[in-house]
C-alpha positions as CSV (number, residue, x, y, z in Angstrom):
1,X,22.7,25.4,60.1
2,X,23.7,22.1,58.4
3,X,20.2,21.4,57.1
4,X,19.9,25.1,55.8
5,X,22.9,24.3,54.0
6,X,22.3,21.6,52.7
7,X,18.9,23.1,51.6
8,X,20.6,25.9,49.9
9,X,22.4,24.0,47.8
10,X,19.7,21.8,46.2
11,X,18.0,24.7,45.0
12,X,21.0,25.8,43.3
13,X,21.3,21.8,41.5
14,X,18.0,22.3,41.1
15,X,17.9,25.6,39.6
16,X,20.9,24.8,37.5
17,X,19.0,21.7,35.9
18,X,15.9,23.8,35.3
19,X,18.0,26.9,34.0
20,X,16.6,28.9,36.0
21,X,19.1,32.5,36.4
22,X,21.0,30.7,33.5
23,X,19.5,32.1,30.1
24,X,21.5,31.8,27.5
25,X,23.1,35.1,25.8
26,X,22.7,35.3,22.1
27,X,24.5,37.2,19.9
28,X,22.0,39.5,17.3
29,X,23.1,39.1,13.6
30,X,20.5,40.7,11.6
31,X,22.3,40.9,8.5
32,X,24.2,37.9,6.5
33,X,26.2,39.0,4.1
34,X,25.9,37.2,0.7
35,X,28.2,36.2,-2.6
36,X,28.2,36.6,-6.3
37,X,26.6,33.5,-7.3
38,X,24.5,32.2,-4.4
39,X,21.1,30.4,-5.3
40,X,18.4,30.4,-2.4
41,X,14.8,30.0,-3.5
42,X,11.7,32.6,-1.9
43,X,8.3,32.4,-1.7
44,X,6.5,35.3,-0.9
45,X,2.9,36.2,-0.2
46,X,1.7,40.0,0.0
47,X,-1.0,42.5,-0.1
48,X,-0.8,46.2,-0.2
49,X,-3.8,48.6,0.4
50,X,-4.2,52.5,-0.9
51,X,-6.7,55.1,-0.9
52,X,-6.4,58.1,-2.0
53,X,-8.9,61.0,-1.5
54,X,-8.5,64.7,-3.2
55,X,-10.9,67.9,-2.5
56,X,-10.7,71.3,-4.4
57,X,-12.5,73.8,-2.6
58,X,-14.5,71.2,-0.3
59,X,-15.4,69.3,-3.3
60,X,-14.2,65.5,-4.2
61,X,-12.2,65.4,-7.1
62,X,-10.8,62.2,-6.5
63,X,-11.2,59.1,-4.6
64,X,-9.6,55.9,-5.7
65,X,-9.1,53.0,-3.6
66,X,-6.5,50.5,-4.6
67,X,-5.7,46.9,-4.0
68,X,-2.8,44.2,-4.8
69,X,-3.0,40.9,-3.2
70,X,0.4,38.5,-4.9
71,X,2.1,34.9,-4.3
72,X,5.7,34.7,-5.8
73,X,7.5,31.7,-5.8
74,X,10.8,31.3,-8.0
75,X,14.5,30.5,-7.5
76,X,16.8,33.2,-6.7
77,X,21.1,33.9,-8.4
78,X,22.7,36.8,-6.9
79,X,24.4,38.7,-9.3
80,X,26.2,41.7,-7.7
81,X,26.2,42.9,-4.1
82,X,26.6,46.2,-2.3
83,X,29.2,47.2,0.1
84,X,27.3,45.3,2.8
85,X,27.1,42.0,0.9
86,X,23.4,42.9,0.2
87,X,22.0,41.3,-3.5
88,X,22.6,44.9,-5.4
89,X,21.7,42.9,-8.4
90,X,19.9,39.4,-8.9
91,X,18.4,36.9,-11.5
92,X,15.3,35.4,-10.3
93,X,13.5,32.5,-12.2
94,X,9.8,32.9,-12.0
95,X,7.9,29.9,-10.8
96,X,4.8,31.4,-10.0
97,X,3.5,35.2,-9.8
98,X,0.2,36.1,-9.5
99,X,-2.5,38.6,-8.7
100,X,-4.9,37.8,-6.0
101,X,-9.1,38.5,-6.2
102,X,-10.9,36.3,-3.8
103,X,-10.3,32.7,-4.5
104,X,-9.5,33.8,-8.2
105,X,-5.5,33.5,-9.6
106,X,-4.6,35.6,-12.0
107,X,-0.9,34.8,-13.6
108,X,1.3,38.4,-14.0
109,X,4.6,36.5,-15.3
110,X,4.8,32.7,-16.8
111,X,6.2,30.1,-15.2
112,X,10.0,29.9,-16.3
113,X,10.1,33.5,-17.1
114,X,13.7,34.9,-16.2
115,X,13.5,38.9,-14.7
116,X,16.5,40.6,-13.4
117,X,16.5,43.1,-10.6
118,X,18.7,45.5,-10.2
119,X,19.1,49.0,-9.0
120,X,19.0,52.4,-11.0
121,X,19.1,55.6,-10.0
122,X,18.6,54.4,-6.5
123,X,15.2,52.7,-7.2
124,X,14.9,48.9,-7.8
125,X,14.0,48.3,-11.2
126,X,13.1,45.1,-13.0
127,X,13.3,43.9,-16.4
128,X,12.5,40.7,-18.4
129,X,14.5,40.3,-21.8
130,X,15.9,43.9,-21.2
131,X,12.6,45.6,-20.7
132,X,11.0,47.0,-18.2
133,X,8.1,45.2,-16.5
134,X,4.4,46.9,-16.4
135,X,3.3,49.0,-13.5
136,X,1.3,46.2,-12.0
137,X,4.5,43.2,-12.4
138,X,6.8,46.2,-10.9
139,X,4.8,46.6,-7.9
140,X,4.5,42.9,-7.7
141,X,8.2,42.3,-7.7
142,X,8.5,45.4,-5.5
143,X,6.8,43.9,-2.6
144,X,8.4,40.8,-2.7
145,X,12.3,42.0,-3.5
146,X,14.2,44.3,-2.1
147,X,17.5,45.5,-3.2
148,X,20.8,46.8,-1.4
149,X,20.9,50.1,-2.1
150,X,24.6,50.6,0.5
151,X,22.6,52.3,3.0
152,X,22.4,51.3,6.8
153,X,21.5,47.2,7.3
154,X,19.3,45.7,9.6
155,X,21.7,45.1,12.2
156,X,22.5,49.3,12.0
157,X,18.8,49.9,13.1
158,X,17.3,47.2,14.3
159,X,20.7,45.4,15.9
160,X,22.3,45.0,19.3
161,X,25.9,45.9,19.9
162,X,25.7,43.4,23.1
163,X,24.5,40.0,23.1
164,X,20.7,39.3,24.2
165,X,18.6,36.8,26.2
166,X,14.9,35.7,25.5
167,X,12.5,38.2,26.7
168,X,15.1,41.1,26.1
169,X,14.4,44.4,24.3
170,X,16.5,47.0,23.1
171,X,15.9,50.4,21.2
172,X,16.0,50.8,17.7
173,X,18.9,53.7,16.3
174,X,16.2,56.3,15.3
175,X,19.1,58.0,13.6
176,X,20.4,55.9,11.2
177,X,16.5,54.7,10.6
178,X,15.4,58.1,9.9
179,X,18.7,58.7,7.2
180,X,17.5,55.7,5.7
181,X,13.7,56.6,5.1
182,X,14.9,60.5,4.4
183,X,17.1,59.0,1.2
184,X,14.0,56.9,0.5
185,X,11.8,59.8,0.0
186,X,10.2,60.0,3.1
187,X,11.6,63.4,5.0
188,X,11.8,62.7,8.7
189,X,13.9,63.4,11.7
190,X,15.2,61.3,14.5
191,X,12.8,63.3,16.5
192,X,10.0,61.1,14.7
193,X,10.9,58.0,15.2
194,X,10.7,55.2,18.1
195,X,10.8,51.6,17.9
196,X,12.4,48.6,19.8
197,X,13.3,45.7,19.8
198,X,12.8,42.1,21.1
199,X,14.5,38.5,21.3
200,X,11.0,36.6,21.3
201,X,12.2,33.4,21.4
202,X,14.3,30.4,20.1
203,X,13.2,27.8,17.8
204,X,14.0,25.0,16.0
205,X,13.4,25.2,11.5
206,X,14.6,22.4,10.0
207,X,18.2,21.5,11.0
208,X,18.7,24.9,12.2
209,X,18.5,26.6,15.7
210,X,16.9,29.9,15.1
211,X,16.4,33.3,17.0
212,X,12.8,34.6,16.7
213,X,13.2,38.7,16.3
214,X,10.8,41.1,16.4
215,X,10.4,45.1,16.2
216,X,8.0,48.4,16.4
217,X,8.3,51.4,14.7
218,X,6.2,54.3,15.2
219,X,7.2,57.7,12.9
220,X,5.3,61.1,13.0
221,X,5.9,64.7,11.4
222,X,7.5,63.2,8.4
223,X,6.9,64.4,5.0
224,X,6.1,63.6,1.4
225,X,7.3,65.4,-1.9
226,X,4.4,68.4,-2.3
227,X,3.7,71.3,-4.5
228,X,4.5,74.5,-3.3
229,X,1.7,76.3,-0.8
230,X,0.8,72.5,0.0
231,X,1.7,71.8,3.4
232,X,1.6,68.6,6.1
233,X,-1.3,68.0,8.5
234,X,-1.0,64.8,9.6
235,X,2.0,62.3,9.0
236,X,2.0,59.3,10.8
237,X,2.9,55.3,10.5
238,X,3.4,52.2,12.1
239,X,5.4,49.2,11.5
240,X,5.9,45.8,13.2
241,X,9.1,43.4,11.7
242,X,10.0,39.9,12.5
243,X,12.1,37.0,10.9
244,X,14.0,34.2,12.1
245,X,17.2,34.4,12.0
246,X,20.0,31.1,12.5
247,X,22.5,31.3,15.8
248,X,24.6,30.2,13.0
249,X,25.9,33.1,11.3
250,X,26.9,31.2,8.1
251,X,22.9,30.6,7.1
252,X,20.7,33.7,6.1
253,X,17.6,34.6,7.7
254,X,15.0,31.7,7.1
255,X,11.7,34.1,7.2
256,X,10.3,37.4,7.6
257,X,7.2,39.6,7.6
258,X,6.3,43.4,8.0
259,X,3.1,45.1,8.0
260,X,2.8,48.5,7.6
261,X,0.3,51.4,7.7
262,X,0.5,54.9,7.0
263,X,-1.8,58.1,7.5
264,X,-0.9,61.2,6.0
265,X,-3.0,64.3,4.7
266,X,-2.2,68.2,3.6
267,X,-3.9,71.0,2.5
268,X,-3.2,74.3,0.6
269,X,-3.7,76.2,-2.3
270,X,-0.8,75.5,-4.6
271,X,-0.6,78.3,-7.5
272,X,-2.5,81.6,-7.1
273,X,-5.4,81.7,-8.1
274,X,-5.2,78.0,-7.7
275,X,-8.4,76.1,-5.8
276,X,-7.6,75.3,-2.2
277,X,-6.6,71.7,-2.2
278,X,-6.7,68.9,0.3
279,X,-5.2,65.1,0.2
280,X,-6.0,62.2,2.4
281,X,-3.8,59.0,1.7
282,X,-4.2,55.8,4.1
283,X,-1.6,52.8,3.4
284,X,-1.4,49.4,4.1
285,X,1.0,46.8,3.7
286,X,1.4,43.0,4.9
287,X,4.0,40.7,3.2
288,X,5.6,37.5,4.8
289,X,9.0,35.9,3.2
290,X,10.2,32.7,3.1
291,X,13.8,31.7,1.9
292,X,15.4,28.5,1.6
293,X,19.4,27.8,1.0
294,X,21.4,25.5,-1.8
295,X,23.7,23.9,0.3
């Protein structure tokens, strides 16, 4: 009985120095709420992918196929912030920006040039020198900055109420996601969407102790702005999210990266009299953020 003892309780030093049954709860702060004035610099690398495919009466009208590869690197001033501390409006100093074709670089803004981001209308908008950017510079900047527009955070769709261990998962709030893509343009109910979760790991950046986070979203039956007579067929996308964020709260997240793709066709006749028309449009999007901090 002794020697069972006595057995029992160096598994549980042993266990204890291992850590085993011990793993560390984590508290999940998605979002960090930022200041008027904070400097952080980003460097971002992205490609985005569309084709689009149109048939009147079985015919091809149209098929274009699309492609933006970009690397942004600048320095970042927050100018004005949302009700959730988001960057509503920011000045970002351009140290490089260009467009992407094999192992060719092709420069969309100079180095030193000054564009401000801000929000209009609910859209992000950018300017340099008070005007608007070109299409091309816009969708640039677009992949690589987004604004708070006062809507749900991270933590509201992607967060946990209760701390987490590695290895942990959790579901994603379907409702306040789908209110969130619904105000974006794409129509969808809770009904569409699932997604979770997942504490992946700790690691170590730098000086700072950082948990690794990663979600899944899959949406279906949503819906796109379409004549009338033109209705949905197929409507369906995936996404997969992860950064890493600091246990300490006072430090913004240190990366992230999303990749996206989206299927979606539908068919009708529009106007009487109108040809019967059809739309295919596949999506694709991969972009990876990196932020550092002025101390």
């Amino acid at each position: 009985m002794q020697n069972t003892q006595s057995v029992g309780i160096a598994l549980a030093v042993w266990c204890c120095l291992l850590g085993v049954g011990s793993a560390q709860d984590y508290e999940v702060a998605l979002s960090r709420p930022q200041k008027v004035g904070d400097l952080f610099g980003i460097s971002v690398e992205g490609v985005e992918t569309t084709r689009s495919k149109i048939s009147a009466n079985g015919e091809i009208a149209q098929d274009v196929a699309d492609k933006l590869a970009i690397e942004l690197k600048g320095s970042v001033r927050v100018l004005e912030i949302d009700k959730n501390g988001e960057p509503s409006k920011l000045a970002l100093t351009v140290e490089k920006l260009v467009k992407i074709k094999g192992d060719a670089q092709t420069p969309l803004l100079k180095t030193g040039t000054e564009v401000t981001a801000f929000v209009q209308d609910d859209k992000d908008e950018f300017e340099v020198e008070d005007l608007p950017v070109g299409k091309e510079i816009q969708q640039a900047l677009a992949m690589a900055i987004a604004l708070g527009h006062g809507d749900a955070t991270d933590d509201d769709i992607f967060g946990s109420a209760n701390p987490q261990k590695v290895g942990d998962t959790w579901k994603v709030n379907a409702e306040k996601a789908a209110a969130d893509f619904s105000k974006a343009g794409l129509g969808i109910d809770k009904e569409g969407i699932e997604g979770t979760a997942t504490l992946k790991e700790v690691v170590t950046v730098g000086d700072e102790k950082c948990l690794k986070i990663a979600a899944q979203i899959k949406m279906k039956d949503f819906s796109l702005p379409l004549p009338p007579g033109v209705v949905v067929k197929t409507a369906t996308a995936e996404a997969d999210f992860s950064g890493l964020f600091p246990v300490n709260k006072s430090v913004n997240r240190l990366e992230e990266h999303e990749e996206w793709t989206m299927n979606f066709s539908a068919e009708g006749a529009g106007d009487p009299g109108a040809p019967a028309l059809a739309v295919e449009v596949t999506s694709k999007r991969n972009v990876t953020a990196k932020y550092t901090y002025t101390k």
